[in-house]
N, C-alpha and C positions, 0 to 999 in steps of 0.2 A: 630238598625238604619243602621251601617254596608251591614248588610245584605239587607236591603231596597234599597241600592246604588247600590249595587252589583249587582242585580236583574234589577232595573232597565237602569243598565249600559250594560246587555244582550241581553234586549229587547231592549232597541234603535241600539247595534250593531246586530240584527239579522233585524230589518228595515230596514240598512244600505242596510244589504246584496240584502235585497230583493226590495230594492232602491225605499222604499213608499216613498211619497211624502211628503216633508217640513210640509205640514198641518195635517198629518195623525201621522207624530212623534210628532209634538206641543201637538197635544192634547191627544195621548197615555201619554206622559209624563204626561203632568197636569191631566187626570184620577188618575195615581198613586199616585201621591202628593197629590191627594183634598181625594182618601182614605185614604192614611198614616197619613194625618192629621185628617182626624174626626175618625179612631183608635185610634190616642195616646190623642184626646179631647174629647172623647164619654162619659166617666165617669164623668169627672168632668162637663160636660153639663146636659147630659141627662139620666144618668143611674138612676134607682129607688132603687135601692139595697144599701143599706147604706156598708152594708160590703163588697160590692165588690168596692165602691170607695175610701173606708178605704184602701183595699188590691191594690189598683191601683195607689194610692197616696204613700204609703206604699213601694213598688216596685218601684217606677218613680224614674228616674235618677236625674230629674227637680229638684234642691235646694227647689222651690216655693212650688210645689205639696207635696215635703218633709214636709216646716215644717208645713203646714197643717194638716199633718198628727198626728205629733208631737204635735203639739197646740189644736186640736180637743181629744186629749188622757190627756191632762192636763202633758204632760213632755215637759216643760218648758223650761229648760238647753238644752235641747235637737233641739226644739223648735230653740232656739237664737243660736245655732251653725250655723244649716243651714239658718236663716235667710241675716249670715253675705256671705253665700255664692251665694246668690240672686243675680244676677248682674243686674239688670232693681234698678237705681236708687230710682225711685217712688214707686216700690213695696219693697223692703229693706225700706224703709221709712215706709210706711203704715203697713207691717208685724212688725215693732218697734213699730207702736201704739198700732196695735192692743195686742201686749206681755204685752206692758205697761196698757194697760186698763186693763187685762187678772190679772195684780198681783195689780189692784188697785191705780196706782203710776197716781193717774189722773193729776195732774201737770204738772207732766215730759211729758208725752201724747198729753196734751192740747197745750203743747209748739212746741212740734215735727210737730205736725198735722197744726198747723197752717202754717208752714213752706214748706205741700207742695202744688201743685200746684192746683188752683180754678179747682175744680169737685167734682162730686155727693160725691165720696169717703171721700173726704176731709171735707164737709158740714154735712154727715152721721157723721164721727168721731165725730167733735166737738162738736153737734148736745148730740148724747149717751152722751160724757164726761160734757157735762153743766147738763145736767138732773141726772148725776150720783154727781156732786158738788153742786147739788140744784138749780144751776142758770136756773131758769125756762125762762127769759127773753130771754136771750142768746139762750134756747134749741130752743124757736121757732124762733127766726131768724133766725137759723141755717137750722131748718126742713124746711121752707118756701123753703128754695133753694134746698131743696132733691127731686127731680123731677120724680126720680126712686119709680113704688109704689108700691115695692114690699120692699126697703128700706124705705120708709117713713110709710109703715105698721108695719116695726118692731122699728121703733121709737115710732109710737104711742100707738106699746101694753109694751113698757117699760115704756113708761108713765104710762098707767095703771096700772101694777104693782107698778111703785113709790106712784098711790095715793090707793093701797088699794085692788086692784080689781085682785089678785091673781087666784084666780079660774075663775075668768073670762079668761082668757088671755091663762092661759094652757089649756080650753075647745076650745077658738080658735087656738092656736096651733094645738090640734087635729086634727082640722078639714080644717089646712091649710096641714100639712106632706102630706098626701096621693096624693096633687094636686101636690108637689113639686120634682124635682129632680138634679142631680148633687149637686156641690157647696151648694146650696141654700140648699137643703135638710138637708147636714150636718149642716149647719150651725142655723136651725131652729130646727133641734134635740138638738145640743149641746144649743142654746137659751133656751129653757125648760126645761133641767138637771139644768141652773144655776138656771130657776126663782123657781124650786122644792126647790132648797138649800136655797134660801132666806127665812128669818122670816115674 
């Protein structure tokens, strides 16, 4: 990032010199910045490769991207170090549910999650942890307000899986992967490593 600064602290004193005009430095700048940003965001958006979002999350300086990393590999301890260095209040909150659903402690989860603020996020949580304590009541109130449907598709194939319908659910996983990238991808891979482990 250093070096991003630096770079672009050359090119606008070489503008200076060449005395381009106000609009011409505006928007040299903001080309630089809308690249460097969809560089250091390309993976976790868009990239198709599991293992190079692993290796990107892996490397990233980002606490968040960190324990991602960590969470998605099942190291845990590892996992909750970095989450405490999260500084986005609402994500330190949600990276703690999600830890806590992760080791089952659906209580302590349930409690967290309600605590933070009305979003799909928050709706999603609850939504999983009622279904995972049985409360079917609760899980569809919950789902109703998940508006996201690419989250209210993976509520409703954990439903499936709670009533039975195993093999079903990893034949759609199959055949959702291939459509999917970034975030999402890891997250629907490691979704179907846990529903393999389930009886």
């Amino acid at each position: 990032m250093l070096w991003f600064f630096i770079g672009l602290f050359l090119i606008d004193l070489l503008l200076g010199f060449i005395q381009a005009p106000v609009w011409a430095v505006i928007l040299v700048n903001l080309i630089f910045i809308l690249i460097f940003m969809f560089k250091s965001f390309y993976p976790v958006l868009f990239e198709k490769d599991p293992d190079k979002i692993m290796n990107f999350m892996k490397n990233s300086k980002h606490p968040h991207f960190q324990f991602f990393y960590y969470f998605f590999n099942d190291q845990l301890e590892e996992a909750e170090n970095k989450m405490h260095q999260v500084k986005s209040p609402f994500y330190k909150s949600l990276n703690h549910v999600n830890l806590l659903v992760k080791r089952k402690q659906y209580g302590e989860a349930e409690e967290m999650a309600r605590g933070l603020k009305n979003n799909m996020y928050k709706w999603y949580s609850l939504a999983g942890i009622a279904l995972e304590q049985g409360d079917r009541q609760s899980y569809k109130e919950y789902k109703e307000k998940v508006r996201n449907p690419f989250y209210r598709k993976l509520l409703e194939l954990d439903e499936m899986v709670h009533d039975g319908m195993k093999e079903k659910v990893l034949a759609e996983l199959d055949h959702m992967i291939p459509n999917l990238r970034g975030s999402k991808l890891l997250s629907v891979i490691q979704y179907k490593q846990d529903v393999m482990k389930r009886d």
